[in-house]
TISEKOL-598820 format. One line per field, with one value per atom (N, C-alpha, C): atom name; x negated, y negated, z negated; residue in one letter; residue number from 1. Coordinates in steps of 0.05 Angstrom, whole numbers, plus 5000, padded with zeros to 4 digits. Layout:
BEGIN
a <- [CA, ...] .
X <- [X, ...] .
Y <- [Y, ...] .
Z <- [Z, ...] .
r <- [a, ...] .
k <- [NUM, ...] .
//
This chain:
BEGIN
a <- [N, CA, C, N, CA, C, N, CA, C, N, CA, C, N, CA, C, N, CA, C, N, CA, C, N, CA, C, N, CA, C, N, CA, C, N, CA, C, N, CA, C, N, CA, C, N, CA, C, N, CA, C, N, CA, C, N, CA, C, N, CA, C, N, CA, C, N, CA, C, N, CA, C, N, CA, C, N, CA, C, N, CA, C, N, CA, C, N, CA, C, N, CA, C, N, CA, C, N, CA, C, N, CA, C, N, CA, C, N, CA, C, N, CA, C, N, CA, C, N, CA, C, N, CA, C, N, CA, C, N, CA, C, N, CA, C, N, CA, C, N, CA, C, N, CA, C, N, CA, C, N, CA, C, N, CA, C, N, CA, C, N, CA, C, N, CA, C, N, CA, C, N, CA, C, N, CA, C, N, CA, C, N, CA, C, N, CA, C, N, CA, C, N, CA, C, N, CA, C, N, CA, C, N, CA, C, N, CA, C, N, CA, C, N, CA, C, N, CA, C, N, CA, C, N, CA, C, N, CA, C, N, CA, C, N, CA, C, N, CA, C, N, CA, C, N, CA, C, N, CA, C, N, CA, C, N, CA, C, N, CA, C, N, CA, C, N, CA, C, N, CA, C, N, CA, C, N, CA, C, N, CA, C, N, CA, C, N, CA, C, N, CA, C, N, CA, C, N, CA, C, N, CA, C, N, CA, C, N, CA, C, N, CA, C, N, CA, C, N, CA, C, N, CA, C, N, CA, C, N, CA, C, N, CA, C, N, CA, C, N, CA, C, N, CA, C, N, CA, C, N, CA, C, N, CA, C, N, CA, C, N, CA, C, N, CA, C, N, CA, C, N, CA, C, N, CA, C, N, CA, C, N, CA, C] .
X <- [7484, 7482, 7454, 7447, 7425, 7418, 7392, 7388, 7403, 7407, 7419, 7452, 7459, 7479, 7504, 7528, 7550, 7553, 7563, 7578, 7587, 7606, 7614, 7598, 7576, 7556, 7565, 7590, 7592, 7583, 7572, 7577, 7536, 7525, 7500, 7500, 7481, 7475, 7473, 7454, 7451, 7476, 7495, 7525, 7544, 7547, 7548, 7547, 7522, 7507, 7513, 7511, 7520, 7548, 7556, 7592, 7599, 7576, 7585, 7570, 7557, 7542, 7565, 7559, 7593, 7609, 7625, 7652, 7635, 7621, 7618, 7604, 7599, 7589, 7617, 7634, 7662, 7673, 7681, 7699, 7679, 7653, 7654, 7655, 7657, 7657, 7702, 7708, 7741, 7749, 7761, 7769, 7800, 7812, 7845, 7856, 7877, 7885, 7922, 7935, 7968, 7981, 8005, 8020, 8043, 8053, 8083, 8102, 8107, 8125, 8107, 8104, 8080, 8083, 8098, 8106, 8077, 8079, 8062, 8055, 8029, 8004, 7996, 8017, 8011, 7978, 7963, 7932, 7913, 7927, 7906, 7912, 7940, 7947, 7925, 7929, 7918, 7882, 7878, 7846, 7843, 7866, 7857, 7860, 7879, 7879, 7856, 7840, 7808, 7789, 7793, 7773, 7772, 7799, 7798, 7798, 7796, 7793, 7763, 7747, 7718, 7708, 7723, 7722, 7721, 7738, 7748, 7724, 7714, 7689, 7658, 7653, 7632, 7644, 7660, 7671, 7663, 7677, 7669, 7652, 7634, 7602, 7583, 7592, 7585, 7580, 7609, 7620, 7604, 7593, 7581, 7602, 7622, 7643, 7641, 7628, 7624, 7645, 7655, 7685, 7699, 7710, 7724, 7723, 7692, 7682, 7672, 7674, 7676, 7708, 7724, 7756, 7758, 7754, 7757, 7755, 7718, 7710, 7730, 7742, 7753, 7779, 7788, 7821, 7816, 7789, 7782, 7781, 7769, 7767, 7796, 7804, 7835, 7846, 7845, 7862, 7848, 7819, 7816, 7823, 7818, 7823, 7856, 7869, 7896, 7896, 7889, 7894, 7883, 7855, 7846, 7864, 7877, 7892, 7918, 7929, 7957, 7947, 7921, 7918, 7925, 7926, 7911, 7895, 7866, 7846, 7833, 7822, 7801, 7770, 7763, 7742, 7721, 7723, 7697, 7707, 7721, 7718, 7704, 7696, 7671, 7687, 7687, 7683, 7674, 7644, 7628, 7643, 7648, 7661, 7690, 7695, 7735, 7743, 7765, 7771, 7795, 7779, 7797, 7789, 7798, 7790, 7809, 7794, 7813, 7843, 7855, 7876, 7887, 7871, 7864, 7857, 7839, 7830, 7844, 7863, 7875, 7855, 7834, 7816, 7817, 7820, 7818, 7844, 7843, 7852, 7871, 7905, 7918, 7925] .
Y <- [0299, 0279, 0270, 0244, 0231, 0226, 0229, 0212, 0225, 0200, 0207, 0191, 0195, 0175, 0190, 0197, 0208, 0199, 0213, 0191, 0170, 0167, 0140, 0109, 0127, 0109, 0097, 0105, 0101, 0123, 0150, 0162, 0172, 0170, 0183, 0212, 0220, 0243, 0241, 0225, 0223, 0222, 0201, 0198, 0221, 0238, 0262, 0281, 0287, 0301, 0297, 0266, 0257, 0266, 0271, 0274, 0304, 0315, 0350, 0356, 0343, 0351, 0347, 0305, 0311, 0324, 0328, 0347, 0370, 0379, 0416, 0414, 0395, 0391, 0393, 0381, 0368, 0401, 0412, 0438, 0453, 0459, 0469, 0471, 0449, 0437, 0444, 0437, 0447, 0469, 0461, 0495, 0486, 0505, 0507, 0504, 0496, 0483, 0493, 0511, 0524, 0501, 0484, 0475, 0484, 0487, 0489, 0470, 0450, 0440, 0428, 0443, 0440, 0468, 0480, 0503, 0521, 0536, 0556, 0559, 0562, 0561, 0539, 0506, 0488, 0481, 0483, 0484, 0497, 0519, 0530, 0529, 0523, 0503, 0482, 0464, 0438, 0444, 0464, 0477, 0485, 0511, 0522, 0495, 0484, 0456, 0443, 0433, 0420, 0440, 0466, 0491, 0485, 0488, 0491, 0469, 0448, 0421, 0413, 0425, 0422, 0450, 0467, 0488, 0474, 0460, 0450, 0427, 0419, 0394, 0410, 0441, 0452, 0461, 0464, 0468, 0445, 0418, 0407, 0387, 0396, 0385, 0407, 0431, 0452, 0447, 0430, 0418, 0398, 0380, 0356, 0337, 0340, 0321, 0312, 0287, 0283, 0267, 0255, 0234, 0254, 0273, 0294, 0308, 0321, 0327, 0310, 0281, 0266, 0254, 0257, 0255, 0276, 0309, 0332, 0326, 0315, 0312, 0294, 0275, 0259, 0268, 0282, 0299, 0315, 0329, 0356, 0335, 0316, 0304, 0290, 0281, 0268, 0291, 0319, 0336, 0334, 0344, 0354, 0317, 0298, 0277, 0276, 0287, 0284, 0311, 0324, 0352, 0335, 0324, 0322, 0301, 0286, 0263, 0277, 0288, 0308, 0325, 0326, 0346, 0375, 0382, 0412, 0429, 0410, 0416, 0401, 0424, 0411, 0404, 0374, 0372, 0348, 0360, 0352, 0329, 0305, 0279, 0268, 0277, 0267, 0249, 0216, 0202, 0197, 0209, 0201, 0217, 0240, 0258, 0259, 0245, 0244, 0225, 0204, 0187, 0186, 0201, 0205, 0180, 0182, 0172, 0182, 0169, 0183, 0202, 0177, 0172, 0201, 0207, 0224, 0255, 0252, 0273, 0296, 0305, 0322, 0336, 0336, 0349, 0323, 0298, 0280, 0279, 0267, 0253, 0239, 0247, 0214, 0202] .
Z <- [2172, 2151, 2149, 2145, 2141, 2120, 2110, 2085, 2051, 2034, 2014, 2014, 2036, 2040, 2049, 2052, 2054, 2088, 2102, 2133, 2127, 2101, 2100, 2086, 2087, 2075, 2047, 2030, 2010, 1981, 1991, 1957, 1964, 1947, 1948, 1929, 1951, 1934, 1903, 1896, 1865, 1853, 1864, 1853, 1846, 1869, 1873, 1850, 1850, 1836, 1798, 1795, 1772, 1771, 1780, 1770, 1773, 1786, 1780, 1756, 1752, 1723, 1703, 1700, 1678, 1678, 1702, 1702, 1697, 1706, 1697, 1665, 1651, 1624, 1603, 1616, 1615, 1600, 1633, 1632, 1613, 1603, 1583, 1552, 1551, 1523, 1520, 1535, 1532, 1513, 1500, 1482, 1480, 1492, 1500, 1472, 1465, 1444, 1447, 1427, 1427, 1409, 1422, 1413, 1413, 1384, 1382, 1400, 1407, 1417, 1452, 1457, 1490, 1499, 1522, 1540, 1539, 1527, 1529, 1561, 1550, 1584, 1594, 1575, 1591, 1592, 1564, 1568, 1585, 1586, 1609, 1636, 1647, 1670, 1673, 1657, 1653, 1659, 1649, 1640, 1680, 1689, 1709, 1737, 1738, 1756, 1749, 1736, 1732, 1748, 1738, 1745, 1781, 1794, 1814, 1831, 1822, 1829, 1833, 1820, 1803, 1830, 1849, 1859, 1884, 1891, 1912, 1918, 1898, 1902, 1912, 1905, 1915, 1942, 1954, 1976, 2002, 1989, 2002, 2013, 1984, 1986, 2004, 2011, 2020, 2054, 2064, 2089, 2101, 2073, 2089, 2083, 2065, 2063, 2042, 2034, 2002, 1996, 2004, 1997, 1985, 1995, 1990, 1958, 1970, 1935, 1920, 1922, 1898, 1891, 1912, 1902, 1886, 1888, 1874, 1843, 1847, 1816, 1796, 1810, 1800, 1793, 1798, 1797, 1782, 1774, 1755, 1735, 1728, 1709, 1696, 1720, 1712, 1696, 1705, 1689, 1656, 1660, 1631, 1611, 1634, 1608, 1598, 1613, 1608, 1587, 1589, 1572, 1542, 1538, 1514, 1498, 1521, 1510, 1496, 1507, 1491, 1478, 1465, 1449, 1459, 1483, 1500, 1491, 1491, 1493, 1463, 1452, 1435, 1439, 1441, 1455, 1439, 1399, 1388, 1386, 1392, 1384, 1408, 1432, 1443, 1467, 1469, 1472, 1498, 1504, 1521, 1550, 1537, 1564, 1568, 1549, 1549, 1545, 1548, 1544, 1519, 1497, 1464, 1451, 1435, 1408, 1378, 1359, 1331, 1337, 1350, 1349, 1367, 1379, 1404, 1398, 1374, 1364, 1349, 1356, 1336, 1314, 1313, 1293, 1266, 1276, 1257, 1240, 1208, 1199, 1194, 1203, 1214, 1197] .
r <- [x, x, x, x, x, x, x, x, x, x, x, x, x, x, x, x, x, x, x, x, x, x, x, x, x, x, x, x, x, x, x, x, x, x, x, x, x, x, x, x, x, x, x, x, x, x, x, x, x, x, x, x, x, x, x, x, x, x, x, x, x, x, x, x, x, x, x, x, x, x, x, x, x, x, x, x, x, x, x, x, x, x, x, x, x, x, x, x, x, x, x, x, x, x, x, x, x, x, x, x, x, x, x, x, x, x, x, x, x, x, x, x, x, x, x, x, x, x, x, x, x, x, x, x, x, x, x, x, x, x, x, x, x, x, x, x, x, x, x, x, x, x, x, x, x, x, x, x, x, x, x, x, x, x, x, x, x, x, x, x, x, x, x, x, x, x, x, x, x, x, x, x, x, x, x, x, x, x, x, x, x, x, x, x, x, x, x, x, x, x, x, x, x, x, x, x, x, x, x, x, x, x, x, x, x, x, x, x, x, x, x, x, x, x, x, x, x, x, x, x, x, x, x, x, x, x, x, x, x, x, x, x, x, x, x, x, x, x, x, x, x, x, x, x, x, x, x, x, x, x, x, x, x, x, x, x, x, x, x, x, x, x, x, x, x, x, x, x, x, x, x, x, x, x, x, x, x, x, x, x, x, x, x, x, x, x, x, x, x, x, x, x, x, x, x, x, x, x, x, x, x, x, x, x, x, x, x, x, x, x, x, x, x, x, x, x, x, x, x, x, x, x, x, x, x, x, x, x, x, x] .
k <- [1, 1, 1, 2, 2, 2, 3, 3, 3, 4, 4, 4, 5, 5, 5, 6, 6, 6, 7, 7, 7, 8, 8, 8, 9, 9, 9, 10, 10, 10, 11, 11, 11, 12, 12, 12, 13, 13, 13, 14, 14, 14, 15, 15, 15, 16, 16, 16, 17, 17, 17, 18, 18, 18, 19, 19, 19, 20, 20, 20, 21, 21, 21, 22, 22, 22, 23, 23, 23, 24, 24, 24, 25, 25, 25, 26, 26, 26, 27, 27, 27, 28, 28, 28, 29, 29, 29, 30, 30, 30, 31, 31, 31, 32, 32, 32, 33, 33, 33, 34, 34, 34, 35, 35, 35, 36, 36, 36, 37, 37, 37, 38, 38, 38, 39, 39, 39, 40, 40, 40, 41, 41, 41, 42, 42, 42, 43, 43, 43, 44, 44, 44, 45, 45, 45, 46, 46, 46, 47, 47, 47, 48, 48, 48, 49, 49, 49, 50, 50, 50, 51, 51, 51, 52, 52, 52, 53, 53, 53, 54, 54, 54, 55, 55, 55, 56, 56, 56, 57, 57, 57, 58, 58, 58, 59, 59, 59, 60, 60, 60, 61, 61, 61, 62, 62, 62, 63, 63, 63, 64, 64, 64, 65, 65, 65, 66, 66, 66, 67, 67, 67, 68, 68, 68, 69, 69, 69, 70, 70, 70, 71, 71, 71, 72, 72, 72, 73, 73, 73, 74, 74, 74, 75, 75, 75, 76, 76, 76, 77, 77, 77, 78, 78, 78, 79, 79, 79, 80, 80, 80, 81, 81, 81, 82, 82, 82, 83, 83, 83, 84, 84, 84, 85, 85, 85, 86, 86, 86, 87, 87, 87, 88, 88, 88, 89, 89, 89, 90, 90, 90, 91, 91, 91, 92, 92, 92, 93, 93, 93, 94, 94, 94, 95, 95, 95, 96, 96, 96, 97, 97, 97, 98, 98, 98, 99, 99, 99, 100, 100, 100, 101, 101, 101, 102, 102, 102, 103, 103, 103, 104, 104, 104, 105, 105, 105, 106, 106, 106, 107, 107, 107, 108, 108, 108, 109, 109, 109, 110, 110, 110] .
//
């Protein structure tokens, strides 16, 4: 590999790098969340598929394959945003790292 550039000349390191930060900023701010009418474990399913998704992206940033581990990041994230969205996961109201809002927030108000 050359440079700050992927083989496919599309993902940079910096890019990269930016998105293991969010996602690993992401997975810790998560706090697993028990719903009565949601199959017990489905949160921490939801929680361990991000984990190992987010696993699978140091893998194969490890390879030299960054397409790969920036598809990963993006699937770890797809999970935890889908978890905060069904109320899974309690995750502060926060906006910046989740794609909630109010409406979103089980901590809020309805």
């Amino acid at each position: 590999m050359t440079g700050n550039v992927s083989p496919s000349g599309c993902i940079s390191s910096e890019k990269l790098a930016h998105y293991f930060a969010v996602t690993g900023k992401a997975l810790k701010k998560v706090k697993l969340v028990a719903l009565q009418h949601v199959p017990a474990g489905a949160a921490a399913d939801f929680f361990d598929m991000a984990s190992r998704y987010y696993q699978d992206a140091h893998f194969f940033e490890k390879k030299g394959d960054w397409v790969n581990a920036f598809a990963c990041l993006n699937y770890a994230h797809g999970w935890l945003d889908a978890g905060a969205r069904l109320g899974l996961f309690d995750v502060g109201g926060d906006s910046t790292l989740f794609t909630v809002d109010e409406k979103h927030d089980k901590r809020s108000p309805q």
